[in-house]
C-alpha positions as CSV (number, residue, x, y, z in Angstrom):
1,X,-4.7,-88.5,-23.1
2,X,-4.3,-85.4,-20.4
3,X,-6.4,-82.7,-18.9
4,X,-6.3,-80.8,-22.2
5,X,-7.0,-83.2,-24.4
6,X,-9.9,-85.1,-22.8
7,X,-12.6,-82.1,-22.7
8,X,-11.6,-81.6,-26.9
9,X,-12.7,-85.2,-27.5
10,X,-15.8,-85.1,-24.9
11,X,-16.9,-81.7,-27.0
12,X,-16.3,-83.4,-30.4
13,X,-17.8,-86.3,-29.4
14,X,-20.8,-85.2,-28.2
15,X,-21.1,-81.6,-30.6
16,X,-25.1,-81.5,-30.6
17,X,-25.0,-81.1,-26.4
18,X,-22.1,-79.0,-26.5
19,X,-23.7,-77.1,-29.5
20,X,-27.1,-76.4,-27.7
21,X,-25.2,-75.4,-24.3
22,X,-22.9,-73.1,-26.0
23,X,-26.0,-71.4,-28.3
24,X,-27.8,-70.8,-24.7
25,X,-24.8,-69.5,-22.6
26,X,-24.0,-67.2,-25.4
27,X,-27.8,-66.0,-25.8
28,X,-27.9,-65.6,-21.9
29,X,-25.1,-63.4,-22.0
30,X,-25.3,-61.7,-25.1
31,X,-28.7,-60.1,-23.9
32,X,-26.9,-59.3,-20.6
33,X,-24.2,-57.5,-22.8
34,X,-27.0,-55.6,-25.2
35,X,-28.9,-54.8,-22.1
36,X,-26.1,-53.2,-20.8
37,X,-25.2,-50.9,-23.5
38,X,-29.1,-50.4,-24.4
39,X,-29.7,-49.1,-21.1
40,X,-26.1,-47.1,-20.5
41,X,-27.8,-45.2,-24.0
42,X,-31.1,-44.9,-22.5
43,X,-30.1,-43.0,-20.0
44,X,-27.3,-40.8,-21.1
45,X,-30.1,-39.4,-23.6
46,X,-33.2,-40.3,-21.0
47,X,-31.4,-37.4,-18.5
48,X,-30.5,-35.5,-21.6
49,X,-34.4,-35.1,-22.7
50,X,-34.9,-34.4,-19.3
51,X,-33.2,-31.0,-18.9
52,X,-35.4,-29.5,-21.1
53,X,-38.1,-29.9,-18.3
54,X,-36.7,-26.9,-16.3
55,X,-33.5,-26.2,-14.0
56,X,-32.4,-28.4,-11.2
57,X,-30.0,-25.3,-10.1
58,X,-31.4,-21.3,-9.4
59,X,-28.3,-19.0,-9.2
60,X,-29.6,-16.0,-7.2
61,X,-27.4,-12.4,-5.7
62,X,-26.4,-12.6,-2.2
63,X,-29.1,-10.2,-0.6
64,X,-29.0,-8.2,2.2
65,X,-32.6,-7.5,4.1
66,X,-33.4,-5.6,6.9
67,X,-36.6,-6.6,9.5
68,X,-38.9,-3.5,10.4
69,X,-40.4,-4.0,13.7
70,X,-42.3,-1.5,15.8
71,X,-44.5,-2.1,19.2
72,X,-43.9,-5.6,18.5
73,X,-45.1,-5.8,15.3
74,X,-43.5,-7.1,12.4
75,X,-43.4,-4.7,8.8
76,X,-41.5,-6.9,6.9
77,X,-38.0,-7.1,5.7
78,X,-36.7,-4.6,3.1
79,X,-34.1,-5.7,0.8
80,X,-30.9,-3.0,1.2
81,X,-28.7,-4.1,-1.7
82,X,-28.7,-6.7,-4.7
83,X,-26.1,-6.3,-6.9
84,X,-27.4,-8.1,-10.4
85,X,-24.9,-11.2,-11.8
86,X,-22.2,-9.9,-14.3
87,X,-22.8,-12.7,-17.1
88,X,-19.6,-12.4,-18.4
89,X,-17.8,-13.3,-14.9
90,X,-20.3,-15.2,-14.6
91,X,-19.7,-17.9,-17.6
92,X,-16.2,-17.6,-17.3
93,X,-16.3,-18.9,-13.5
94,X,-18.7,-21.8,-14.8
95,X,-16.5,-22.4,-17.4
96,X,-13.2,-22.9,-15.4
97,X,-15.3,-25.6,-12.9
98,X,-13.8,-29.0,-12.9
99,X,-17.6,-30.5,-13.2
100,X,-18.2,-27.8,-16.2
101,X,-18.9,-30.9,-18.8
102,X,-22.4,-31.7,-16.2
103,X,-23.4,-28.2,-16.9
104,X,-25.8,-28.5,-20.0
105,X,-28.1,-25.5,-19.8
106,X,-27.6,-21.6,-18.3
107,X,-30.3,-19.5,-19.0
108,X,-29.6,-16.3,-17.5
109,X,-33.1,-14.0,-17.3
110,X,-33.6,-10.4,-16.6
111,X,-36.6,-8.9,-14.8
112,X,-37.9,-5.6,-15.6
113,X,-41.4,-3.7,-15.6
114,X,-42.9,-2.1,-18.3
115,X,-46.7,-0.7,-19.4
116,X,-48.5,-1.9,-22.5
117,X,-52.0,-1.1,-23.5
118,X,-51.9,1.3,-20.3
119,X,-51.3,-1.9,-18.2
120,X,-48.0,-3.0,-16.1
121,X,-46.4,-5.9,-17.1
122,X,-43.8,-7.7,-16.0
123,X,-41.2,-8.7,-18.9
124,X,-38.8,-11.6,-18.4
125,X,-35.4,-11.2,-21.1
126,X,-34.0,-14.0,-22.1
127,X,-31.8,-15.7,-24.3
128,X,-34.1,-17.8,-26.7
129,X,-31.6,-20.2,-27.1
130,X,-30.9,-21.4,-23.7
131,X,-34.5,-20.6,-23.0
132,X,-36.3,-22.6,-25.1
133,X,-34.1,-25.9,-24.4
134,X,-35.0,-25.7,-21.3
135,X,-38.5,-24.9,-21.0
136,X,-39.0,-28.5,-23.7
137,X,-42.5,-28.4,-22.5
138,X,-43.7,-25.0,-23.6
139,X,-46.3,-25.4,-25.8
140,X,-47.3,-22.2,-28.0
141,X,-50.1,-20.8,-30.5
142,X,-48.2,-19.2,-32.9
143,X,-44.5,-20.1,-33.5
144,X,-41.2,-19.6,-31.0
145,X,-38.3,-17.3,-31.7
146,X,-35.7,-18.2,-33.5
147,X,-32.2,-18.8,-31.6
148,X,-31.5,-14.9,-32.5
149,X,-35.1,-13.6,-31.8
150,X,-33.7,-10.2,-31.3
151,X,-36.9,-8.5,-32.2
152,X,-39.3,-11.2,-31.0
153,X,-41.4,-12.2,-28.0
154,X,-43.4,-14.6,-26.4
155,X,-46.4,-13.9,-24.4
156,X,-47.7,-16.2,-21.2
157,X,-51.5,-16.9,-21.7
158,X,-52.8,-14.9,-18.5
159,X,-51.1,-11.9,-20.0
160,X,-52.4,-12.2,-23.5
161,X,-55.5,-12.3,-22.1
162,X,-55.2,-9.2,-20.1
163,X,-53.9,-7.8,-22.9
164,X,-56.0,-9.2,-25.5
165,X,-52.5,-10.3,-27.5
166,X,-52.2,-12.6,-30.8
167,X,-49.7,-14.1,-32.6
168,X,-48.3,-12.0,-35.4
169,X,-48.7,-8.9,-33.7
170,X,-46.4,-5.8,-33.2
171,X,-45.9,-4.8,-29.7
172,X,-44.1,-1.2,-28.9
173,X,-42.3,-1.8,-25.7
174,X,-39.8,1.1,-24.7
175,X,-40.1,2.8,-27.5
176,X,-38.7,-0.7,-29.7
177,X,-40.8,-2.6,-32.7
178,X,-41.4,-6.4,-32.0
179,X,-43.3,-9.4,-33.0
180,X,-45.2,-11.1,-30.7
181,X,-44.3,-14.5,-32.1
182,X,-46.7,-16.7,-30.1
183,X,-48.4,-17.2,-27.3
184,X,-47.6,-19.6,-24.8
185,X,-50.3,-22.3,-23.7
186,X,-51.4,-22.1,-19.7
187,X,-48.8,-23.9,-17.7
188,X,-50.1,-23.3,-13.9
189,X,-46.7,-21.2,-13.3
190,X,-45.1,-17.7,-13.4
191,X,-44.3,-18.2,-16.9
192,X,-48.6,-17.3,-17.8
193,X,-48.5,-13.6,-16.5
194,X,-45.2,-12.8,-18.4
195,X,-44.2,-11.3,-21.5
196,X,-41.1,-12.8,-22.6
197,X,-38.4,-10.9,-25.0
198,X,-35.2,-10.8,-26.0
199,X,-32.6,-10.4,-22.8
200,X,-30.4,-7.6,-24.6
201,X,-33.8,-5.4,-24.5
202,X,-34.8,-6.6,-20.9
203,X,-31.1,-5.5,-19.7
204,X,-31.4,-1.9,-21.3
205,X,-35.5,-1.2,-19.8
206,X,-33.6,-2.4,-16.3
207,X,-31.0,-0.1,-17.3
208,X,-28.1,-3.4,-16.2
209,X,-26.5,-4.2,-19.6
210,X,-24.2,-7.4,-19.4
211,X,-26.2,-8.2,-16.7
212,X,-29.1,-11.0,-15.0
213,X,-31.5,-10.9,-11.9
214,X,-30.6,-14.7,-11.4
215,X,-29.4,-18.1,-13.0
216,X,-31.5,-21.0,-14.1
217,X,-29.1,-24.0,-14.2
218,X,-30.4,-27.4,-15.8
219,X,-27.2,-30.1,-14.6
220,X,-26.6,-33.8,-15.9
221,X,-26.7,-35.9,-12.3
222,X,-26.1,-39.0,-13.8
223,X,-21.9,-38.9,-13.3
224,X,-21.8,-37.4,-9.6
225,X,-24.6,-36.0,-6.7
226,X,-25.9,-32.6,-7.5
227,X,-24.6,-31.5,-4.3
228,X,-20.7,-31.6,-6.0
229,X,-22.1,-29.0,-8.6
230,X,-23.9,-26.8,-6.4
231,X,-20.6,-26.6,-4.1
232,X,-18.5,-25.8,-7.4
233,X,-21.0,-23.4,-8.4
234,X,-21.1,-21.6,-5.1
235,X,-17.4,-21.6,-4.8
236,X,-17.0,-20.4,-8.9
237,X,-19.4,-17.7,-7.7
238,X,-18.8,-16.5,-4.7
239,X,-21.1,-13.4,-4.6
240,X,-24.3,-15.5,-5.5
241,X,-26.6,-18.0,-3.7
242,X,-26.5,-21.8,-5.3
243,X,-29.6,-23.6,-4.2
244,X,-30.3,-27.4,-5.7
245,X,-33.9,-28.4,-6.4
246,X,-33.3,-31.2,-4.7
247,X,-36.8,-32.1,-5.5
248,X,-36.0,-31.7,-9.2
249,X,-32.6,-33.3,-9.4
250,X,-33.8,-36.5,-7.0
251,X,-37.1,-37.1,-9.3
252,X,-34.6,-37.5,-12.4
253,X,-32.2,-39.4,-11.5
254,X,-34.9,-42.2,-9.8
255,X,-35.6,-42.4,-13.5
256,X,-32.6,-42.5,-14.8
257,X,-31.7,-45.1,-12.3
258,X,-35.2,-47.0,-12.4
259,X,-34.1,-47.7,-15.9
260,X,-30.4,-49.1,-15.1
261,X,-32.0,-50.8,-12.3
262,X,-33.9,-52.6,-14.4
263,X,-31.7,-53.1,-17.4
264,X,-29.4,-54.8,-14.1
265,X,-32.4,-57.2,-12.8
266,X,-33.2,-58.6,-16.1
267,X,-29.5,-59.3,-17.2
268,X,-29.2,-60.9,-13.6
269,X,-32.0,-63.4,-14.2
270,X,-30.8,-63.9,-17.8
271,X,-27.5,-64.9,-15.7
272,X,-28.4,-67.2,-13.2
273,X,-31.1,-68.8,-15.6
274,X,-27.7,-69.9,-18.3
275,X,-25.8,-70.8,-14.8
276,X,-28.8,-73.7,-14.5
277,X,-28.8,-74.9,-17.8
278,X,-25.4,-75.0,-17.7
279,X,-25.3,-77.1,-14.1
280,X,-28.0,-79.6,-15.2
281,X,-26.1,-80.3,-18.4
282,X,-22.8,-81.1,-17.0
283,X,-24.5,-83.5,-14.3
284,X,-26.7,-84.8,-17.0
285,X,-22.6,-85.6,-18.2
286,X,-21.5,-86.2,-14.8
287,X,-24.1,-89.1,-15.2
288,X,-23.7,-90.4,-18.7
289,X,-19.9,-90.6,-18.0
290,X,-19.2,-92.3,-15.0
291,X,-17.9,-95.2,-15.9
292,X,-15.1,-92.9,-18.0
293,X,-14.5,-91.1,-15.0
294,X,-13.7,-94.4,-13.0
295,X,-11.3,-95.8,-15.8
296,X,-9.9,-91.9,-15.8
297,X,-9.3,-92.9,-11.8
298,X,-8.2,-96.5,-12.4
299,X,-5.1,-95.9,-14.4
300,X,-4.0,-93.1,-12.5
301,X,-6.4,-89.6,-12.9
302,X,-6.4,-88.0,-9.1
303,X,-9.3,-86.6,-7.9
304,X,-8.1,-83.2,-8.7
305,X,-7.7,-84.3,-12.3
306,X,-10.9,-85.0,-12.9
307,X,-12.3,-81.6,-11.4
308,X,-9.8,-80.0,-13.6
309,X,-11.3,-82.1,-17.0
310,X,-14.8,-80.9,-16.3
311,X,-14.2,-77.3,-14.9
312,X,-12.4,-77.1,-18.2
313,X,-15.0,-78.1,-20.8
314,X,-16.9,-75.0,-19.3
315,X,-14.3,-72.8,-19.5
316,X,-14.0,-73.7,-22.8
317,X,-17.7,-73.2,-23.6
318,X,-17.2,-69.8,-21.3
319,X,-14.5,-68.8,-23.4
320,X,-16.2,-68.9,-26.9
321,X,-19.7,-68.1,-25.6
322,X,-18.2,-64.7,-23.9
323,X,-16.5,-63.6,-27.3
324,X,-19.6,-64.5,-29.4
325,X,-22.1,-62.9,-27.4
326,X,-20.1,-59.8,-27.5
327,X,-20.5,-60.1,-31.5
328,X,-24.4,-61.1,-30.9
329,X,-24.9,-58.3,-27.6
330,X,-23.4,-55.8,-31.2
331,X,-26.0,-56.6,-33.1
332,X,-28.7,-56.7,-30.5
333,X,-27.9,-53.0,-29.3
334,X,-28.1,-51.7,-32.7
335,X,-31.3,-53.4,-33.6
336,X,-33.4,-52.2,-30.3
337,X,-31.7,-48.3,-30.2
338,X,-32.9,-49.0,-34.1
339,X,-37.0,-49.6,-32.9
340,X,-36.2,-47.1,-30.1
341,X,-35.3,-44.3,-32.9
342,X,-31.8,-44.2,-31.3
343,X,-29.8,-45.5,-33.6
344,X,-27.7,-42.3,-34.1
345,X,-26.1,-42.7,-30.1
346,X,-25.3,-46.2,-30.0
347,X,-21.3,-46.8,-29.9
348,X,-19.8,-47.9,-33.0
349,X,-16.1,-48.9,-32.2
350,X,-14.7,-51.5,-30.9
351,X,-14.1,-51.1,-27.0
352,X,-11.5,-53.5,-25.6
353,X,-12.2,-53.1,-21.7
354,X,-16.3,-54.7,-22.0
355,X,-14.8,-56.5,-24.5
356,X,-12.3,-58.7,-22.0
357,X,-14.6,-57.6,-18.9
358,X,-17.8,-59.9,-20.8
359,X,-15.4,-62.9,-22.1
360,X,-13.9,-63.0,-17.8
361,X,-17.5,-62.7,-16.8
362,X,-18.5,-65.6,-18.8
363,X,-15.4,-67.7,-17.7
364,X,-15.9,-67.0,-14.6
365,X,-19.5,-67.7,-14.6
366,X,-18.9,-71.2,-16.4
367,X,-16.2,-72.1,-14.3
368,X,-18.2,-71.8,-10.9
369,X,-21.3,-73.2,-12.4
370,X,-19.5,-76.5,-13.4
371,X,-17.7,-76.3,-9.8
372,X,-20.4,-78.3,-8.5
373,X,-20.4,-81.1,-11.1
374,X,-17.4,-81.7,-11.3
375,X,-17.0,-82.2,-7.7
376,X,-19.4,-84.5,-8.0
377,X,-17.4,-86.1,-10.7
378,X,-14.1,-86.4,-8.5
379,X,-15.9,-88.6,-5.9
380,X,-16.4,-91.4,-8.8
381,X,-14.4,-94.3,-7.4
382,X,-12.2,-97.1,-9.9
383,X,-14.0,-99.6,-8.5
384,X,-17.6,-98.4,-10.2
385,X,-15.6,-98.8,-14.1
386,X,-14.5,-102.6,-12.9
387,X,-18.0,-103.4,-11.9
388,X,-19.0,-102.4,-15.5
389,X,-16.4,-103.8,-17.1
């Protein structure tokens, strides 16, 4: 009979308690565990979905203005010099930034003017691609471009009305053929007084091929502050302005985090709530076993013995609970990204580091729970297992 020994022949002994006790510590932390990884999903593709509700980053030329003034009266500033973005130098300077994997979305647009119907109208090029995952919540009467779209556009709903525009219909715009494929529902922004088409034809009305008036940027926030992109953005493109939404990028990332935060609070009650159980039971056995503890003492167990027996019958329960609620945390992330439609994203090989990190955790967590008990056990004196003998 020795430290190892005794906490075998308690658990055998008594296999209902430690049956029950080990089917809650594992449920405790097996929804901790499937919490975890549910929520680490959520908001990779919570952020994800996100970009496509507009740019958190506007890439702009450097300008230079000059401020009129005459008699002490102001006539505005007058912009000298704007040199357009070179997209080529552009995405290769975005490409070479060390954050470049938190770039998800550049959408480069071209402005130009152009008359329709005997009307001025401002066209916005763009590449339908980039465009149209970013602007998620365009909703349109008619259909969108396709991803090449070179012959298609997209009208804002202030400016088919000026115009008097329908799906379907062909639209002559510098002497070029295209189909207006829809028109955009009202969205309270620029986007209603403009006529969308294909950037390639905005660049040659401008007369700036290979070129964009300015940058619209959507970036994942999620792995460092938006402020470490901007910086690499401005320093990859020296001759531009990087300005953050900071309005934009903060709003997102309180949801992303709202959803961790909460994912944390829940797994932390499931915690502390299996830590109870787990103290009650072992002085519930602190209890029922005194007068084995006070033979244990009488034939020789020190007081540090009989800490050690108790603290390990909970590591053992730790131990085994930790490496089956990984198995049961598995299950429970599949089945909830399953109801969430999500099942495509959740991980699917075995990961070593949560793996060890969950089955410490759950030592740990046993271990300091039965610290208390078994504290209380070492203060049993020899003489209380004469008396009941």
């Amino acid at each position: 009979m020795n430290i190892l020994t005794l906490p075998l022949r308690h658990t055998g002994a008594k296999w209902a308690r430690t049956f029950l006790l080990t089917a809650v510590f594992t449920l405790g932390l097996a929804s901790m565990s499937g919490l975890y990884q549910v929520s680490g999903v959520i908001a990779d593709n919570f952020e994800k979905k996100l970009i496509s509700y507009g740019a958190n980053i506007l890439v702009t030329p450097k300008r230079e203005t000059l401020r009129i003034s005459y008699g002490g009266y102001s006539l505005g500033d007058v912009i000298m010099e704007e040199d357009p973005i070179d997209l080529a130098t552009a995405q290769k300077a975005i490409d070479a930034m060390p954050l470049r994997a938190n770039i998800a979305i550049v959408a480069p647009k071209m402005l130009a003017m152009t008359r329709l119907s005997g009307q001025t109208l401002a066209l916005v090029g763009v590449d339908w691609e980039q465009e149209l995952q970013l602007k998620g919540y365009w909703e349109a009467e008619g259909e969108f471009p396709g991803a090449d779209g070179a012959f298609e556009a997209l009208a804002g709903a202030e400016a088919a009305r000026k115009l008097d525009l329908r799906p379907g219909q062909s639209l002559d715009i510098d002497g070029k053929t295209l189909r207006l494929a829809g028109v955009l529902k009202a969205t309270g922004s620029d986007d209603d007084s403009a006529l969308f088409v294909p950037l390639k034809l905005a660049q040659d009305i401008a007369g700036k091929p290979g070129q964009a008036s300015f940058l619209e940027v959507a970036a994942l926030c999620s792995g460092c502050p938006i402020e470490d992109i901007t910086a690499q953005l401005q320093e990859a493109m020296p001759d531009s302005e990087v300005r953050a939404l900071i309005q934009v990028a903060e709003s997102r990332m309180y949801s992303v985090h709202f959803a961790q935060n909460l994912a944390f609070s829940v797994s932390l009650v499931i915690l502390v709530t299996a830590c109870a159980m787990l103290i009650m039971s072992m002085l519930s056995s602190v209890a029922e076993r005194r007068r084995e503890i006070g033979i244990m003492r009488a034939i020789g167990f020190s007081r540090s013995s009989v800490f050690a027996v108790f603290v390990s019958e909970a590591l053992g329960i730790g131990l085994l609970a930790g490496t089956l609620a990984y198995v049961c945390g598995r299950f429970l992330t599949f089945y909830v990204l399953g109801e969430l439609h999500m099942a495509d994203a959740a991980p699917t090989d075995f990961e070593a580091l949560p793996f060890f990190a969950l089955i410490l955790l759950a030592a740990a967590t046993a271990g300091l729970a039965a610290a208390f008990p078994a504290w209380r056990a070492s203060l049993v004196e020899p003489a209380e297992a004469l008396v009941a003998l």
